[in-house]
N, C-alpha and C positions, 0 to 999 in steps of 0.2 A: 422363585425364578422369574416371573411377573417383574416385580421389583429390580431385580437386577440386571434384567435387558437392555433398561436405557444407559445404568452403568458403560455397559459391555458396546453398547451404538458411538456414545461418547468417545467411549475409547479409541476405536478403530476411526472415525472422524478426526483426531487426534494427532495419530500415526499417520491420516495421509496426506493433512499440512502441517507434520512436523517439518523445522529448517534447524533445528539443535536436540544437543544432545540431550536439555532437559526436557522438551517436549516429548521426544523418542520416549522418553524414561517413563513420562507421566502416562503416555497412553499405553505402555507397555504393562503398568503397574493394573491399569483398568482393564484392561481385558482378562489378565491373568485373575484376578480378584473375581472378578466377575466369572468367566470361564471356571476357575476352582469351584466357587460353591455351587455353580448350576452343574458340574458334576456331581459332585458326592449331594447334593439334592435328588439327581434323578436317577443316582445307584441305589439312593433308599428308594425312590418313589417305585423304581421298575419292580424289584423285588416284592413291595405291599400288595400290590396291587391285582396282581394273577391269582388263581389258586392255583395249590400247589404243581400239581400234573403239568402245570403250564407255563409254571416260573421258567423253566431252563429255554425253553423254545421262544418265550416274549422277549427275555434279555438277551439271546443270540442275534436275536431278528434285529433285536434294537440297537445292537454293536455293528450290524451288518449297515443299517441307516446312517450312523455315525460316518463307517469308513465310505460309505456316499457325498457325503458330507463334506469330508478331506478330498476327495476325488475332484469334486467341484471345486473345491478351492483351489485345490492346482490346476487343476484346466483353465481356471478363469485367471490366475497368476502367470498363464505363458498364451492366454491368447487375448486378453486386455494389452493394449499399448504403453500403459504405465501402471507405474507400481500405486501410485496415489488413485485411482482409479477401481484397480482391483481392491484394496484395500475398503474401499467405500462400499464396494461387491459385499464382504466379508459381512459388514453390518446389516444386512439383509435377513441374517441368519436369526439376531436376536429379536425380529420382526416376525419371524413366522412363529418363534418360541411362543410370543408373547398370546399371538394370535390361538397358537394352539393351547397354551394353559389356561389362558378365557375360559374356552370349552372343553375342559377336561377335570372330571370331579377330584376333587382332595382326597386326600389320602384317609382312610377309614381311623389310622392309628392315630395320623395327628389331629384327628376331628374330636377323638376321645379322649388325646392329652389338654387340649382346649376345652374338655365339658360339654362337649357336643352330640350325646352320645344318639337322642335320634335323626339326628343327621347321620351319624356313623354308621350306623345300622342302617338304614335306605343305602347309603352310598356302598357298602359293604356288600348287601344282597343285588343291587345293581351294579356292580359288578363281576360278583360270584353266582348271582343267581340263589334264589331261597331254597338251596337244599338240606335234608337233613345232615349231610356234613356240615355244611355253610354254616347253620346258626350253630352248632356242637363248635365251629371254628371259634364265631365270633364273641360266643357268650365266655370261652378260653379267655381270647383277648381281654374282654369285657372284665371279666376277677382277674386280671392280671394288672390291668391298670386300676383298680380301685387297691390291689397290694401297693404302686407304687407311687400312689396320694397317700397314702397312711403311713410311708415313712418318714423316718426323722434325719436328718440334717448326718447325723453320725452312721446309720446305718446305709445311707444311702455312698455314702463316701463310701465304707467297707464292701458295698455293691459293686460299686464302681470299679474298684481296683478290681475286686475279685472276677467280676465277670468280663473284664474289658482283659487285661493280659493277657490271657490266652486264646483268645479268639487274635489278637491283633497280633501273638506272636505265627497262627496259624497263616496270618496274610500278610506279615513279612516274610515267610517261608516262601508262600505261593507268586508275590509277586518279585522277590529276588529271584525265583527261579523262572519266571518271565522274562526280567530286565537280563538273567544272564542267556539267554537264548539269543540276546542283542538283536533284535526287531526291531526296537527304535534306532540304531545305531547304523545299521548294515545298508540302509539305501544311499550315504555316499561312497557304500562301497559297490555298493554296484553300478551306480553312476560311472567309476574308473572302469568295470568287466565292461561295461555300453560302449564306451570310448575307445574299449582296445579292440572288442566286436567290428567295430567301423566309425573310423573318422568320419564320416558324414551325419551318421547317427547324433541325431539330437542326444546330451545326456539326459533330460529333464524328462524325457519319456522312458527312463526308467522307473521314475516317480511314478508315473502312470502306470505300467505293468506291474508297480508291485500291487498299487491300490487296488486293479482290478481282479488280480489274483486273491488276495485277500478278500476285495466285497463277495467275491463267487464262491470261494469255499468257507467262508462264514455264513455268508446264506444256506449250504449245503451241511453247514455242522446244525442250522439250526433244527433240520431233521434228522440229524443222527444222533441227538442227543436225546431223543424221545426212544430209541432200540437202548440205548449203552448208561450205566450209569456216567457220573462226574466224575469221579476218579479213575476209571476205565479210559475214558476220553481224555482226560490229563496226564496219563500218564504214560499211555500210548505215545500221544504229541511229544512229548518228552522225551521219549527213545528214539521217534522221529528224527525230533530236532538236533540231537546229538546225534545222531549216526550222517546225518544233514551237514551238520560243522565237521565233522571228525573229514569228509567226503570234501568239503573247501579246504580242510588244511592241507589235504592229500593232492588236492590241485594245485595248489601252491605251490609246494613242495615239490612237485613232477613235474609242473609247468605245463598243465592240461591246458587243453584249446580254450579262446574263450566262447565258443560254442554251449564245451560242455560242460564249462562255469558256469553259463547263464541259464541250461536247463538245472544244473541241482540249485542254484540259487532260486528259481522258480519255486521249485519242488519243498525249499526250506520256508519259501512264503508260506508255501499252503497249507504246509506241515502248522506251521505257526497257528493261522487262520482257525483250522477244522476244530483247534480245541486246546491249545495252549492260552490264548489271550484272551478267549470268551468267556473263558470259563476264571481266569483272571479277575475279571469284572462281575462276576458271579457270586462268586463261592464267600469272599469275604463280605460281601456286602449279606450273606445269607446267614453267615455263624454270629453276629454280635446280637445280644441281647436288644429288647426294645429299648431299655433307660440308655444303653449306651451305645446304638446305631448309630446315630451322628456323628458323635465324637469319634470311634471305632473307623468309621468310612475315612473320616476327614484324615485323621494321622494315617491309615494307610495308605492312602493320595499322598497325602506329602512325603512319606519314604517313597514312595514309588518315581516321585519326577528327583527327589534328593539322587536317589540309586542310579538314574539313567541320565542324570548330569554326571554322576563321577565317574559311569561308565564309558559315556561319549568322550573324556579328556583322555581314554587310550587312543582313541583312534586315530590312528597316522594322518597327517593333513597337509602330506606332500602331494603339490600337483600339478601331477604328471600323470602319463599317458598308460604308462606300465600297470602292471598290480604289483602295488607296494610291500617286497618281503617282511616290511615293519607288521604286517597284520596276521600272521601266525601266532606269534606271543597273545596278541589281543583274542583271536579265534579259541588257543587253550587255555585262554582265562575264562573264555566264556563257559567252554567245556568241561571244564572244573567245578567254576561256579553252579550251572545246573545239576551238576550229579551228585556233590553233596547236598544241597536243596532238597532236590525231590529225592533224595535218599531219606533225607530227615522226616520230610512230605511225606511221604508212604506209610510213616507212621500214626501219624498227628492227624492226618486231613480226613474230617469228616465225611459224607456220604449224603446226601442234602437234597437227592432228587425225588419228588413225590412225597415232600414231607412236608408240613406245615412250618411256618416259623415257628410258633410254640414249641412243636415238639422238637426243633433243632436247638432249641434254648435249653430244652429238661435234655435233651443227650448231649449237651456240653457239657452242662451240669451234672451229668452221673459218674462221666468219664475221665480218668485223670487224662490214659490216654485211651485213643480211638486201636479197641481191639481187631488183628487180623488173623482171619477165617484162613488159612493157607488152601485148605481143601474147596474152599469158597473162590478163591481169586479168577479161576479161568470160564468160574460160573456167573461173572457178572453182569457177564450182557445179557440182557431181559428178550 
């Protein structure tokens, strides 16, 4: 991440004296190159780094910083005087990155993929703390990565495959049934309900309302995910969310006020927020094996913006004042989309909270699938 900062500075300096289209294109290419891998870099890093108890609550917190993150950027996008300007704002960001990975210890796994291993351990128990879980945790690690020095060329391939499909078929599940809840898509449709709210109404402060909504009940999921299992909280979000769309298309359809578009629209933010998207960025980064973490993160990042480009080319981009009867069709595609998912989901999706990575590796590995407790399901909140 270090390394790929000044990339990502480049970039955005780039974009705010581009004058053509092939400059646009170059610093378009550098920030997203750079922006991709310092993601799936710090969905592995968030996940190594906590012990278990505390994995769900660090990586909610740290989605909740993100969408801080976005918030500024819009603010500083409609209250900077020009675009080149704010643009130059943006690259500030890879400045503080940089400053914070200075002072921030490596990763324990990748200190003992490099042969580091007392380093690893100091950096492991300073962050975990020396408990008798702690080293029972790390000495796991420890015979796990001496198995995957000792393999050969051919069995590591036969690893590969076998332990990477199913987890990455588990988080194209999880985030198809994200991308079809249409979070990313839905704020310029709300922008049109702001517009109909009141002609005066800035549109662009709907950007803002949604973000805010989102940073507060993300922050608010990052302690309700310490009462509720992962699947509890996803799936709930999930029934949410569709009774949320089913409630827009019914507005639509009836020609509700836009009043009481903009309160369920709210309510669909937050629905999202509390445990649909968190747990998004969560869950898969927590099911792939150590040899194929990387790999595993990366390909589900790129389905995931693949999914939510194809899904943005429904949305009507007529513009106008109204709300566009064009986006019901689009609304029960989404609707559709999410129910077979986490239909599917419900079967497949792991259980990952309070466990070690280890032991999320040996209960992938036991299960063809993820058996369910019927008599269990309304006993899962802890």
């Amino acid at each position: 991440m270090f390394l790929l900062s000044p990339i990502w500075i480049v970039g955005w300096f780039i974009l705010s004296l581009s004058k053509d289209y092939i400059s646009i294109m170059c610093g378009c290419v550098l920030v997203g190159l750079a922006s991709g891998f310092n993601m799936n870099i710090a969905m592995e890093y968030l996940v190594e780094i906590p012990e278990p108890r505390l994995r769900g609550e660090f990586s909610f917190f740290s989605t909740a910083c993100c969408l801080f993150g976005v918030l500024l950027g819009h603010l500083s996008g409609i209250a900077v005087e020009t675009q080149p300007l704010g643009m130059q704002l943006c690259a500030l960001v890879p400045v503080l990155i940089m400053v914070f990975i200075y002072w921030s210890p490596p990763s324990p796994y990748w200190l003992l993929k490099n042969n580091r291993v007392d380093k690893a351990r100091s950096n492991f128990y300073y962050l975990r703390g020396q408990t008798p879980e702690s080293v029972e945790e790390f000495d796991e690690i420890l015979s796990r990565q001496s198995d995957i020095e000792t393999e050969t060329w051919r069995s590591y391939m036969k690893k590969l495959t076998h332990g990477f499909m199913r987890p990455f078929f588990i988080s194209v599940l999880i985030f198809s049934t994200t991308c079809g809840s249409g979070s990313d898509v839905m704020i310029m449709y709300a922008k049109r309900v702001l517009t109909q709210l009141s002609s005066r109404i800035d549109p662009n402060l709907s950007t803002i309302l949604m973000d805010v909504i989102c940073i507060v009940f993300c922050t608010i999921s990052s302690y309700v995910i310490k009462k509720v299992t992962r699947r509890s909280l996803f799936f709930i979000s999930c029934l949410g969310e569709i009774l949320s769309l089913l409630a827009i298309i019914a507005a639509q359809i009836y020609n509700f006020s836009a009043e009481i578009l903009t309160v369920i629209l709210c309510v669909y933010m937050a629905i999202n927020s509390l445990g649909l998207n968190p747990i998004a960025w969560l869950v898969p980064a927590e099911i792939f094996p150590e040899s194929n973490r990387p790999v595993g993160i990366g390909a589900s990042i790129i389905y995931y913006y693949l999914i939510t480009i194809a899904l943005s080319l429904f949305i009507p981009t007529d513009d106008n004042n109204e709300v566009n009867a064009k986006m019901v069709p689009v609304l029960w595609i989404f609707v559709g989309m999410m129910s077979v998912c986490s239909f599917f989901l419900f079967f497949v999706m792991p259980e990952t909270k309070d466990i070690s990575l280890e032991e999320v590796e040996n209960q992938m590995k036991r299960k063809k699938f993820i058996s369910i407790k019927w008599k269990k399901i309304s006993s899962t909140i802890k």
